[in-house]
Structures are given as structure tokens and as C-alpha cells.
C-alpha positions as CSV (number, residue, x, y, z in Angstrom):
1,X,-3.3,-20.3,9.8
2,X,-6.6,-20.7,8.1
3,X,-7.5,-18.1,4.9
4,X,-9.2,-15.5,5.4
5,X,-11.6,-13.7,2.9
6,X,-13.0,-10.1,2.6
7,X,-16.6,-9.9,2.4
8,X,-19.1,-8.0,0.0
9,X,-18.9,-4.9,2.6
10,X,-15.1,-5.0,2.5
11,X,-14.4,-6.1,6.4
12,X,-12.1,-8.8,7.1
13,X,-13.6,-12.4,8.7
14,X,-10.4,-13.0,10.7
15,X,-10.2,-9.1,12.3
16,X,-11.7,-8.1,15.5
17,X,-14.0,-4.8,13.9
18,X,-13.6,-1.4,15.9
19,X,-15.8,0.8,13.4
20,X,-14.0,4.5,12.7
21,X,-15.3,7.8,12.2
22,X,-12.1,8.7,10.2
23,X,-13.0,7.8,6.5
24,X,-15.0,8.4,3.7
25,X,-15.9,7.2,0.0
26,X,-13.3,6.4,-2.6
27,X,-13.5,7.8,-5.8
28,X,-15.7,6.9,-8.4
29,X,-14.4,4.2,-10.5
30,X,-11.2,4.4,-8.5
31,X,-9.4,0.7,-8.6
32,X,-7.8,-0.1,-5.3
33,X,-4.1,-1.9,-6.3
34,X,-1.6,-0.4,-3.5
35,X,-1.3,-1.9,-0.3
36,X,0.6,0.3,2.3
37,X,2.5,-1.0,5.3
38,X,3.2,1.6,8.2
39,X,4.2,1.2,12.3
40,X,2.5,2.9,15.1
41,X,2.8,2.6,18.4
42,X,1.3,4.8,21.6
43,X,2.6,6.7,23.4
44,X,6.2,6.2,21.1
45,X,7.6,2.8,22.2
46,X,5.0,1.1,24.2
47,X,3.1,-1.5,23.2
48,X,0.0,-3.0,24.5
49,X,-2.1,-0.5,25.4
50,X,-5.8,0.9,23.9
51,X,-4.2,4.0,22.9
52,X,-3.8,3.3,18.9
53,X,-7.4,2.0,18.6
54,X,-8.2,5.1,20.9
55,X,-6.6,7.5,17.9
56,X,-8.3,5.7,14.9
57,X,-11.6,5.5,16.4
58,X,-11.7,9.7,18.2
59,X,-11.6,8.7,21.8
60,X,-8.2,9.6,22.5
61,X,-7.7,10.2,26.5
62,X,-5.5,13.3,25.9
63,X,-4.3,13.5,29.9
64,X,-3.0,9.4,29.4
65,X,0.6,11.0,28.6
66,X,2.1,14.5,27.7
67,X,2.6,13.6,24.2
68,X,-0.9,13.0,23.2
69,X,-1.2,16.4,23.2
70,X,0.0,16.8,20.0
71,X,-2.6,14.4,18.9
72,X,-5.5,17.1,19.8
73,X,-7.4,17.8,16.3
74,X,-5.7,14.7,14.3
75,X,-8.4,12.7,12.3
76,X,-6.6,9.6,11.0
77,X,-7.2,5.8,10.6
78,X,-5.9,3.2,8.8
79,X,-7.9,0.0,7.7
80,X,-5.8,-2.6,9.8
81,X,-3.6,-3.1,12.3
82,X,-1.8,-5.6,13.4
83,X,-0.4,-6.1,17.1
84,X,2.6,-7.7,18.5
85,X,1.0,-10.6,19.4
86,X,-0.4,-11.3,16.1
87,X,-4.0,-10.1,16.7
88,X,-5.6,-8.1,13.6
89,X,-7.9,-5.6,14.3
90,X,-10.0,-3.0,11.4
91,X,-11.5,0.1,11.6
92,X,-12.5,0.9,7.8
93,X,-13.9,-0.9,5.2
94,X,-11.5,-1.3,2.5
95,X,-13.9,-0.5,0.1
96,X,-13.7,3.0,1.8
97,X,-11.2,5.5,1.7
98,X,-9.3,5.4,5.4
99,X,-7.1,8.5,6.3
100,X,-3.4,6.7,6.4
101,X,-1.1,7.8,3.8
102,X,-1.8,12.1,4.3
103,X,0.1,13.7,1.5
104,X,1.8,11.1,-0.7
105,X,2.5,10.0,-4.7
106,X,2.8,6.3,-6.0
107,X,4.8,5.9,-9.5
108,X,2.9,9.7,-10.4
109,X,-0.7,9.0,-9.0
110,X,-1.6,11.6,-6.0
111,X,-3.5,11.2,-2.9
112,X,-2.1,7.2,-2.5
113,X,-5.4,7.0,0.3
114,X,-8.0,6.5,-3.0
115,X,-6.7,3.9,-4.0
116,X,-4.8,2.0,-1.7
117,X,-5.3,0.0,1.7
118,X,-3.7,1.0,4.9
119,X,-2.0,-1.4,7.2
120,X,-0.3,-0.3,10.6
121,X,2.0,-2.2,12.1
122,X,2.5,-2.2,16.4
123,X,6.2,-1.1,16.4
124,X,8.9,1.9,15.6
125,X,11.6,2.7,13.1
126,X,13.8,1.5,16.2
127,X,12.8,-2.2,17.2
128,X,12.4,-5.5,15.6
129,X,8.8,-6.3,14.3
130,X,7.5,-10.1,15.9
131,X,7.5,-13.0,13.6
132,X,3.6,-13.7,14.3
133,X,3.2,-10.0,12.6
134,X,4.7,-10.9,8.7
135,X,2.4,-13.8,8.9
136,X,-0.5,-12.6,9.8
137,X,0.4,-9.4,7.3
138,X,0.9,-12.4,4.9
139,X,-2.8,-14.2,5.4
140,X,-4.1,-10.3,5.5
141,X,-2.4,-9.5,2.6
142,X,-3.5,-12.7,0.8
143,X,-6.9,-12.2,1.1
144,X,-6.7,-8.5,-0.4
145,X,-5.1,-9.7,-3.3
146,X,-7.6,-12.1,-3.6
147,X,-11.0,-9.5,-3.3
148,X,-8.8,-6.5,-5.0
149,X,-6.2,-7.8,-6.9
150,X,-3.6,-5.7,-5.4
151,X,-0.4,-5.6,-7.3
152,X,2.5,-3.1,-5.2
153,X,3.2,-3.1,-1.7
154,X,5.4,0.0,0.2
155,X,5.9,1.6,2.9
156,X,4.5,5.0,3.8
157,X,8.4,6.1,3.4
158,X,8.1,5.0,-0.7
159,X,4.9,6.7,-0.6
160,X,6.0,10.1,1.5
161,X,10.2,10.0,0.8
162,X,11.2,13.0,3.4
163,X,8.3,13.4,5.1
164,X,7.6,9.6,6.5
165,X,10.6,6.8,7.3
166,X,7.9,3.8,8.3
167,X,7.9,1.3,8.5
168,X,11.3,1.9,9.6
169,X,14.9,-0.2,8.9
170,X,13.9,-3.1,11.3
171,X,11.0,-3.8,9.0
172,X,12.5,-7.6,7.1
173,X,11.0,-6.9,3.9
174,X,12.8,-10.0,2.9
175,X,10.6,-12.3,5.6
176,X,7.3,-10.7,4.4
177,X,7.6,-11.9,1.1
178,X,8.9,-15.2,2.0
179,X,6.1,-15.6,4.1
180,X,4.0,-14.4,1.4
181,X,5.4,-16.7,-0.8
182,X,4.9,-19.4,1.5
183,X,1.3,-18.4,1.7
184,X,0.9,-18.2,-2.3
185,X,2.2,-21.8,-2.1
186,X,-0.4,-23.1,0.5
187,X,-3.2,-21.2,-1.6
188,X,-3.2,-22.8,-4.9
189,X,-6.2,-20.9,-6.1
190,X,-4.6,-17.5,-5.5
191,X,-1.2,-18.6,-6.9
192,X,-2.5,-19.8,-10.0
193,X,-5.1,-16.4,-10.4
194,X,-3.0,-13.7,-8.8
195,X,-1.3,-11.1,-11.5
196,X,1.9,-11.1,-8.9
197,X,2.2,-8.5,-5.9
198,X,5.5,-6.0,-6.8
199,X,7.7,-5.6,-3.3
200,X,10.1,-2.2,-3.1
201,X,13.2,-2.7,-4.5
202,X,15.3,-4.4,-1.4
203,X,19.3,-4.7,-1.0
């Protein structure tokens, strides 16, 4: 897999864009170092389908399936997603703030959607995630790091303990950062300039 880079107006050269009303400015002077990693899937379980891009972009087809009704009135996005078959799609400009993380805290800083970047992942708390998914969150992640120097990944449940569990058990925290490693290794210029990325604390 080629690198990819982040331009000047934050969007990613390897993502396929779907723009989102769901977002707004970061705060001034606010330094974007958090990466968070969460799984969606619509309706709960299925795969495939327009329905996630449907939520982060406000077209939501609320007579799809009975539980979108509970979706009625949500504005959320996140900056990425990534599918099961590996494709990446964005909605938000990383150098704006998407609506991902809703009430959170990261090592005592508030309101974790100022300064971090959102990334969903197409999956549950209750499946496997597909190999192609770590390493396209690995080239994603890489080429954050490199435009932001990011330095903590977690998952919305380290950000929201009680409130969130994603990305769930079956997320192989372990396989991320070996195929971040692996990425690190095939990018000299990033290994030898990045500050090191901190992963959650994993048994």
C-alpha cells in the first residue's frame, strides 16, 4: 500500500470524500494529538449498505428499518471510516472539529472532539474486525501522524468509560500496532521524525 498524505485543507488523497454537514471549527490554537478509533455498523450487524454514510452526511432513510428511528434528530460524523473491505471514506476535514467522541475526557482534557480525529470502523463489539481494516487504519493513521503529529490512540471506551464499549473486545489492538509498526518501518522518514504514537495499555 502506497503512503498517503493529508493535504493543506486536511482531506485525505487515498479517501473517497462524502462532504458532512455535521462539524464545525476547532478551537483556536487547539493542537490536534488524539486519534480515536470507534465501530459502526447500520442497521446493528450488517454491513455493506449506504446507511452509515447516510447518518454522517443527514440523509438518513428513516423507513429503511425500525431502528433508525431512534436515529431521528442525531447530528454526528466522524472524519473517516473505514469498511470491511478496506475502502476509506471521509466526511470532515481533520482540521475541523467532526461530531464523534459526544461527551468524553482524555488524561483530564474535556470535549476529546477539539482536539482529536475520529475514525469509525464497519463492525460491532461482537465480530472480528477484517485484516485489510488495521492496515488501511495503519497507512491512515500514518499519514495523520505525519501532518499532526498525533501521539495517543483509544478507543471511544478510554475516552467515554461507562457510557461507550467501542471499539469492542474483538478489536486486536495488538495487530494494529504491529501493522503500524510495520508501516513505521516501510516509512523511514516518519520513523526517524515521529515523537512515537502511545497505544492503551493492552493485556
Amino acid at each position: 500500500m502506497s503512503a498517503w498524505t493529508i493535504d493543506d485543507d486536511g482531506w485525505c488523497d487515498g479517501a473517497l470524500r462524502y462532504d458532512s454537514p455535521h462539524h464545525d471549527a476547532r478551537p483556536d490554537g487547539m493542537q490536534v494529538d488524539l486519534l480515536v478509533i470507534h465501530n459502526i455498523s447500520l442497521p446493528g450487524g450488517h454491513f455493506g449498505g449506504p446507511h452509515v454514510s447516510d447518518l454522517f452526511t443527514g440523509r438518513v432513510d428513516y423507513n429503511a428499518d425500525p431502528s433508525f428511528a431512534d436515529l431521528r434528530g442525531l447530528q454526528v460524523s466522524a472524519h473517516f471510516f473505514v469498511r470491511r473491505d478496506g475502502a476509506l471514506l471521509q466526511y470532515v476535514s481533520t482540521d475541523q472539529r467532526a461530531w464523534h467522541a459526544g461527551a468524553s475526557m482524555f488524561e483530564g482534557r474535556p470535549q476529546c472532539n477539539g482536539y482529536s480525529i475520529g475514525i469509525e470502523m464497519e463492525g460491532t463489539d461482537d465480530v472480528p474486525f477484517q485484516p485489510r481494516q488495521y492496515h488501511v487504519l495503519a497507512a491512515l493513521t500514518a499519514a495523520l501522524v505525519t501532518r499532526y503529529g498525533l501521539t495517543q490512540v483509544r478507543g471511544h471506551e478510554h475516552i467515554a468509560p461507562g457510557r461507550k464499549t467501542d471499539p469492542g473486545p474483538f478489536f486486536d489492538w495488538h495487530f494494529y500496532q504491529k501493522c503500524w509498526l510495520e508501516t513505521l518501518h516501510r516509512q523511514a522518514a516518519l520513523a526517524l521524525t515521529s515523537r512515537g504514537l502511545g497505544f492503551p495499555s493492552m493485556p
